[in-house]
C-alpha positions in Angstrom: -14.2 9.3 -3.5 -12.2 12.4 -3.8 -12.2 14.2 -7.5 -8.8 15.7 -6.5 -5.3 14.2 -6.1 -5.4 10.4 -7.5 -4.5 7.6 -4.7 -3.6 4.8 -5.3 -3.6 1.9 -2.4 -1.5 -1.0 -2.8 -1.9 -3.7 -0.2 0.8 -6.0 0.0 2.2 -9.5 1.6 5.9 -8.6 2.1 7.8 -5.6 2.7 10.3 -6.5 0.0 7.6 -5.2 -2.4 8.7 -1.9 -1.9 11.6 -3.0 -4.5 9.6 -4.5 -6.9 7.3 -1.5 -7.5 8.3 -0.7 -10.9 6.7 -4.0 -11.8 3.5 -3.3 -10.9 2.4 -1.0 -13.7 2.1 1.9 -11.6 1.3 5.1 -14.2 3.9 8.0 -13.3 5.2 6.8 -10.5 8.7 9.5 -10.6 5.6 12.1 -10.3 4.3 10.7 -7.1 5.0 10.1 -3.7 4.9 6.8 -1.8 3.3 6.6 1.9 3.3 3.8 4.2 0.1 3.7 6.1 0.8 1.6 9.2 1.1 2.4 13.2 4.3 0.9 13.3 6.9 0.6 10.5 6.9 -2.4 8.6 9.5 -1.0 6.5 11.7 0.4 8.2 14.0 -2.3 8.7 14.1 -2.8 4.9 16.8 0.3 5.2 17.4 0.1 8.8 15.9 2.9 9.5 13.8 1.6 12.6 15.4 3.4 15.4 15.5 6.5 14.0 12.3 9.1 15.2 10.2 10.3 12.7 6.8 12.2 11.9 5.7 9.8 9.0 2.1 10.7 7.5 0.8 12.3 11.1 3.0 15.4 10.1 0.5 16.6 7.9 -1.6 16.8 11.2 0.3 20.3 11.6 -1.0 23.3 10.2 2.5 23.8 8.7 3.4 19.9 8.0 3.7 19.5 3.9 4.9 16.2 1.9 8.2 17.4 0.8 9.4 17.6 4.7 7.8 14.4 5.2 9.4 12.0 3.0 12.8 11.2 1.8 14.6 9.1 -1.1 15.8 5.6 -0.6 18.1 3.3 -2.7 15.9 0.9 -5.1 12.7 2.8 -4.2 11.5 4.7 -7.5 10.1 7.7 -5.7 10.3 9.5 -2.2 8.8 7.6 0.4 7.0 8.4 3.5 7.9 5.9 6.3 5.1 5.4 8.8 5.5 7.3 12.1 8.5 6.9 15.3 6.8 6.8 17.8 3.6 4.8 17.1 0.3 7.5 16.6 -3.0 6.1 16.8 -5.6 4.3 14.3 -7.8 7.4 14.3 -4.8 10.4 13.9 -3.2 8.3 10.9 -7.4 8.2 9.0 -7.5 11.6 9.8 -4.0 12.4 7.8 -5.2 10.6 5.2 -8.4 12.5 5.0 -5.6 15.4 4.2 -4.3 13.4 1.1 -6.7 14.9 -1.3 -6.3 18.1 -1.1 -2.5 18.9 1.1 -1.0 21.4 -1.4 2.4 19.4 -2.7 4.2 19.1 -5.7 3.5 15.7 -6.0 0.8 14.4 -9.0 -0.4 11.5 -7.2 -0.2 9.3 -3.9 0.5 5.9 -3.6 -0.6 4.5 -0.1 1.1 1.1 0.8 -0.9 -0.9 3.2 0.1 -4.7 4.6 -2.6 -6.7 4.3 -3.0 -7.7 8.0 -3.1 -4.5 8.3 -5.7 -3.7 6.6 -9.0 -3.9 8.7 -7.4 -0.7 10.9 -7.2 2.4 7.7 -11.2 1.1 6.3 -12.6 4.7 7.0 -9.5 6.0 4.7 -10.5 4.3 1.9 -13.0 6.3 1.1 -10.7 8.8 -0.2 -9.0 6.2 -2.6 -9.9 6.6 -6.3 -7.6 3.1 -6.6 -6.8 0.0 -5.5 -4.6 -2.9 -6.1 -2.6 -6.1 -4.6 0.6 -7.0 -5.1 1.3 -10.7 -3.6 4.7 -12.7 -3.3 4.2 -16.2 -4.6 6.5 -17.1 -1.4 4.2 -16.0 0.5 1.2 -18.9 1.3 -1.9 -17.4 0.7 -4.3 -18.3 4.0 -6.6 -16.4 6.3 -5.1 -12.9 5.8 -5.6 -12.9 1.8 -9.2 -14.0 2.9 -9.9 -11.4 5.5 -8.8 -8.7 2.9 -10.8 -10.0 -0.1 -13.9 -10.2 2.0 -13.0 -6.8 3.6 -13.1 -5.3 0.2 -16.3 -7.0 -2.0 -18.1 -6.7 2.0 -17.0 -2.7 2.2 -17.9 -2.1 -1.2 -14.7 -0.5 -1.7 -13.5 -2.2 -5.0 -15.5 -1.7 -8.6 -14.2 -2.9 -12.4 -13.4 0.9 -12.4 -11.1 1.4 -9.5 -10.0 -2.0 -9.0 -6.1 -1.8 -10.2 -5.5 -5.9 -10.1 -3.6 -8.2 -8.2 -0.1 -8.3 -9.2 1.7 -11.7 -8.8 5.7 -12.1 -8.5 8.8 -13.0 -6.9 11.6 -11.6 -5.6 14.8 -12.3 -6.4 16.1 -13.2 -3.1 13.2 -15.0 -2.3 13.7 -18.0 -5.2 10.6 -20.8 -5.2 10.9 -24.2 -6.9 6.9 -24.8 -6.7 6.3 -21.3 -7.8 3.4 -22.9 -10.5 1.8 -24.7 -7.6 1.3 -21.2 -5.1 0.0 -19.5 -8.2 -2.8 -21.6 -8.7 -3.4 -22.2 -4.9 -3.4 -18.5 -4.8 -6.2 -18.0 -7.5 -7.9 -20.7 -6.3 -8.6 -19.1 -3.2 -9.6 -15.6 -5.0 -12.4 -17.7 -7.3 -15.0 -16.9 -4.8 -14.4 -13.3 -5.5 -14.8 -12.5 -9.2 -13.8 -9.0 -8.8 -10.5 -9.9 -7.5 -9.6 -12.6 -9.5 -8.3 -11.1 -12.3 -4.0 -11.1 -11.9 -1.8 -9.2 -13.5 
């Protein structure tokens, strides 16, 4: 794990979670900047920007490529944010942009990494250069194989410890209203018994 730069990797279950962020006990998040770690935008159409070309993350791939070019501010979003890359770049060329995180001279404190959960399998050789992790899952969302794949990714890779692991973070959206709310939380933590480290919600 790096001893530079803190980063912080949320994994989440729906893109509207990039409006709910102040929620999610996230320590000086006006200091930091967000990145979206995904081939394709998943956020994007959140503020219509998916037709538009962009570097994302992969411009730190050039010698001259800084965080400051890279991301921009967006309404509701409580720091600048880095959408992922227009066109597409590879698996390997996003890990190895990561792997830049660390140490990338920037005037930002911290890094917060926002990775969808069915997504996750692709970025494992990123992780290593996390120093936190955490979920943040929308009750409308019904948990099923994908919540399983990425709790067994993370107790299997070793990834997660009572030190780094930042909590899963349970809400709901506004726009997204539930009337069996009670019933998807506990089917939810039902489903994360079998993994003691993650069980714990916020």
């Amino acid at each position: 794990m790096s001893e530079h730069r803190p980063i912080h990797c949320l994994f989440y279950s729906h893109v509207w979670a990039i409006h709910m962020l102040k929620q999610f006990g996230l320590e000086n998040l006006e200091k930091q900047v967000i990145i979206e770690l995904a081939q394709n935008s998943n956020l994007a159409p959140v503020f219509a920007e998916q037709a538009k070309p962009r570097y994302g993350l992969s411009g730190l791939l050039h010698l001259a490529g800084r965080l400051e070019q890279l991301s921009k501010p967006f309404k509701y979003v409580p720091a600048p944010l880095v959408l992922a890359p227009r066109p597409e770049i590879s698996v390997a060329a996003l890990n190895c942009a990561v792997a830049l995180l660390p140490t990338t001279p920037t005037q930002y404190a911290g890094i917060v990494l926002l990775v969808h959960i069915e997504e996750a399998a692709h970025f494992v050789s990123s992780y290593a250069h996390v120093t936190r992790f955490s979920l943040a899952w929308d009750l409308a969302d019904v948990p099923g194989s994908k919540l399983v794949e990425l709790a067994d990714l993370l107790v299997k890779e070793q990834l997660i410890s009572e030190e780094n692991w930042g909590g899963i973070h349970l809400y709901s959206h506004p726009n997204r209203k539930l009337e069996d709310a009670a019933q998807r939380d506990a089917d939810f933590k039902a489903i994360l018994q079998e993994y003691p480290l993650l069980s714990g919600a916020h």
